[in-house]
C-alpha positions as CSV (number, residue, x, y, z in Angstrom):
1,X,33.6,1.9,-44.5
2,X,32.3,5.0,-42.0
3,X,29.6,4.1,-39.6
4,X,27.3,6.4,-39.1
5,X,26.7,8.4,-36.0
6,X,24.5,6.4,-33.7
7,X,22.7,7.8,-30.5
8,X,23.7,5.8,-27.7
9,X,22.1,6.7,-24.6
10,X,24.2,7.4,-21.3
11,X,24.8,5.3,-18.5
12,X,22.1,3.9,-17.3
13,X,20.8,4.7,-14.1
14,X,20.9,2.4,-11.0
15,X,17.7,2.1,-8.9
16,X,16.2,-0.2,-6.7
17,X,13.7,-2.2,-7.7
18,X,10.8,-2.4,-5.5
19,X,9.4,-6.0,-6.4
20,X,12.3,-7.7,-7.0
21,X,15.1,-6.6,-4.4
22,X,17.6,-5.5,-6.7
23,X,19.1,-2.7,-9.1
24,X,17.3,-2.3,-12.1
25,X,18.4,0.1,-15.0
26,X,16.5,2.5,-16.8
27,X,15.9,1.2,-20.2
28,X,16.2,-2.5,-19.4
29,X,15.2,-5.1,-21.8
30,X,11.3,-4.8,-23.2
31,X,11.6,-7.2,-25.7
32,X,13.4,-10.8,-27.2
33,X,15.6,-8.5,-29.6
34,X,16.4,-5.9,-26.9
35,X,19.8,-7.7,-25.7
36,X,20.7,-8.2,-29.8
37,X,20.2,-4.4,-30.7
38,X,21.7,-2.5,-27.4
39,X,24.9,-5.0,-28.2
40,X,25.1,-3.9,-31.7
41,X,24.3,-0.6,-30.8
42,X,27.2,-0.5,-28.0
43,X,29.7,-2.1,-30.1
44,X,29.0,0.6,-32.3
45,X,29.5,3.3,-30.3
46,X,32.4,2.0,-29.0
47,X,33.7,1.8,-32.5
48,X,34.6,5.4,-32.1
49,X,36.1,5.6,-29.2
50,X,37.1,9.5,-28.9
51,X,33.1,10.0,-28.2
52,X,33.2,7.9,-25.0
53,X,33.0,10.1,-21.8
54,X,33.1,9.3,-18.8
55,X,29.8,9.9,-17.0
56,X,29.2,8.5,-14.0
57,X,25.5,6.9,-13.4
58,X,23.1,8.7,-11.2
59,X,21.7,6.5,-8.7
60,X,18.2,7.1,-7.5
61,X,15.9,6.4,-4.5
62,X,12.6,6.6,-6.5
63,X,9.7,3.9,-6.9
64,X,7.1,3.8,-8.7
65,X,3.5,3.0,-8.0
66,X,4.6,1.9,-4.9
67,X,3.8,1.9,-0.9
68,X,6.4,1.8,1.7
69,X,4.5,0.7,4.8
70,X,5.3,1.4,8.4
71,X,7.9,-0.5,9.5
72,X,7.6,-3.4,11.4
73,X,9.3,-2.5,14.7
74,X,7.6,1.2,14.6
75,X,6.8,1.8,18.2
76,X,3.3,4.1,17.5
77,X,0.0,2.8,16.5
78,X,-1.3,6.1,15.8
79,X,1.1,8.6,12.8
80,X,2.6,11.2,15.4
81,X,4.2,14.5,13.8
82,X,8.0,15.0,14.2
83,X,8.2,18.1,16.5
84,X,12.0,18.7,17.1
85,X,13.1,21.5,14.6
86,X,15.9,20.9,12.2
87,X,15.7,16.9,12.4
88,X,15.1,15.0,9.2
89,X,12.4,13.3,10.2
90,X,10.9,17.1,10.6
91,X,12.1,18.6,8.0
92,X,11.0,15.9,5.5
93,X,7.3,15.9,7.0
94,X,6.9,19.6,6.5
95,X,8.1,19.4,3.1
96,X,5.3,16.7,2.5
97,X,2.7,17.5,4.3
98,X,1.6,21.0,2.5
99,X,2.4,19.5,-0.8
100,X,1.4,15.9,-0.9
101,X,2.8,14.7,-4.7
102,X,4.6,17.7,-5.5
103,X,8.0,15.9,-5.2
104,X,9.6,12.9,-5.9
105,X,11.8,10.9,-3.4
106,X,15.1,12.4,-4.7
107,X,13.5,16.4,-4.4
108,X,12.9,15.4,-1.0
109,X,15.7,14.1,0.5
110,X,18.0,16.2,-1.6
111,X,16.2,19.0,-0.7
112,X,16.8,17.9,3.4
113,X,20.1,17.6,2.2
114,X,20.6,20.4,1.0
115,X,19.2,22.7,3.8
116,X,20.7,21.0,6.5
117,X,24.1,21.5,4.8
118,X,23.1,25.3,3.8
119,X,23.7,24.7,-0.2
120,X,23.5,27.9,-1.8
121,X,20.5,27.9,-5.0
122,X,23.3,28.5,-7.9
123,X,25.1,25.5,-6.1
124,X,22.4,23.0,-5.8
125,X,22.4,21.6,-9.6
126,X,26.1,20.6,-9.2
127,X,25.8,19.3,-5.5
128,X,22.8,17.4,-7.0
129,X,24.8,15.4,-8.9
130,X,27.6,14.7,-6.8
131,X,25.0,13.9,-3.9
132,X,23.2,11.4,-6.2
133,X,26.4,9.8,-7.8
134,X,26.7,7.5,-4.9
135,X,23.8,5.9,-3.3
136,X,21.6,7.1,-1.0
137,X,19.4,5.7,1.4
138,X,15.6,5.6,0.5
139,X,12.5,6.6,2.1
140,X,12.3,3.0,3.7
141,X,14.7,3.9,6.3
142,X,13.1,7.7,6.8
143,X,12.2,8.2,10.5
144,X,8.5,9.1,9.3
145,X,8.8,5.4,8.8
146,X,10.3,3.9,10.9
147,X,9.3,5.6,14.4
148,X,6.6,8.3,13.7
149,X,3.9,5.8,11.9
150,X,4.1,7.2,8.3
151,X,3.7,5.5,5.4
152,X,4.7,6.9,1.9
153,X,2.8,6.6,-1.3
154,X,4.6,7.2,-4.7
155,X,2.4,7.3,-7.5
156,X,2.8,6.7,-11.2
157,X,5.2,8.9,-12.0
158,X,7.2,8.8,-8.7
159,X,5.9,11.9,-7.4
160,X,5.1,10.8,-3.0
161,X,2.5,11.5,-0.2
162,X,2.5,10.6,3.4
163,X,-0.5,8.6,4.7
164,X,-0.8,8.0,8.6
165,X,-0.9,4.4,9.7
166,X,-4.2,5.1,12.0
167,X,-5.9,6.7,8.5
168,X,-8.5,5.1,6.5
169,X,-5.9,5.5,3.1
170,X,-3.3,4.0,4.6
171,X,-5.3,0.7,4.8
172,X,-6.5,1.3,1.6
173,X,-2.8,1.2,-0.3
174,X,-1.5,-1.2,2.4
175,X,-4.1,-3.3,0.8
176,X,-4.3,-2.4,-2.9
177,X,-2.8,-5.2,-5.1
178,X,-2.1,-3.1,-7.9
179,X,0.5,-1.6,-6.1
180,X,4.1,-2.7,-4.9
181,X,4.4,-2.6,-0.9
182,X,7.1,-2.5,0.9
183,X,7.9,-2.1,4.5
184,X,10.1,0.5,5.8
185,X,13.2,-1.0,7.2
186,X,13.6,-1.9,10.7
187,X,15.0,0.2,13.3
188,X,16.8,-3.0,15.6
189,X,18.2,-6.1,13.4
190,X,16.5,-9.3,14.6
């Protein structure tokens, strides 16, 4: 008996989940039956084993409907623009700042990446993928965050803004419930 073709999604994608600390994939279970179908369906596709690449999952650093607040060892009181050219922590605001949620987490710092590293534009797809098939760090240990007072908004569709800690929309999301917030990471352990 022939089985018939059956679409089986690729690997799923590791991220981190902002409200419950850990990876999450994309596609995880939405309802009772979901664990009883995507076994079926992977024994399926496994059935016919000469399909089966091997990809390897891109990992992410993007949240959703979420705020990363400043962190808690952040020595300003009042955002402070990054002025030393060519630092990430410059770089990353001036990609920001003229385009509040035109990018998502993973433009951003791949696009850092990708300039401090002079990537040429036919080579940035391919780098892309290598430089996300191992983690990367997320925005909650940028230095906007963790020394210049900047907090980062990412909206519904994971698209970000920066917000200054001294601003009056910082304290809004800082205090919107609707929202996941998390603090940026600490620069000192302890």
């Amino acid at each position: 008996m022939e089985s018939a073709a059956v679409e089986h999604p690729a690997s799923p994608t590791t991220e981190c989940h902002p409200t419950k600390g850990g990876p999450i994939r994309r596609g995880d279970i939405q309802t009772p039956l979901d664990p009883l179908l995507y076994a079926l369906d992977s024994i399926e596709h496994l059935a016919n084993l000469e399909q089966i690449e091997n990809i390897d999952p891109m990992h992410t650093t993007n949240y959703v409907n979420t705020f990363i607040l400043v962190s808690p060892d952040c020595p300003v009181d009042v955002a402070r623009v990054p002025e030393k050219p060519g630092t990430i922590a410059t770089l990353q605001y001036e990609k920001l700042v003229g385009a509040p949620y035109a990018m998502t987490s993973n433009d951003l710092i791949f696009a850092v990446f990708s300039e401090r590293n002079g990537i040429a534009e036919a080579e940035k797809p391919a780098a892309r993928a290598k430089f996300f098939s191992k983690g990367q760090p997320c925005l909650r240990s940028s230095p906007l965050v963790k020394t210049f007072g900047w907090g980062v908004h990412h909206d519904e569709e994971g698209r970000i803004a920066l917000y200054g800690l001294d601003t009056p929309e910082y304290r809004v999301f800082a205090a919107r419930e609707d929202l996941a917030r998390v603090p940026g990471m600490r620069s000192k352990r302890g």
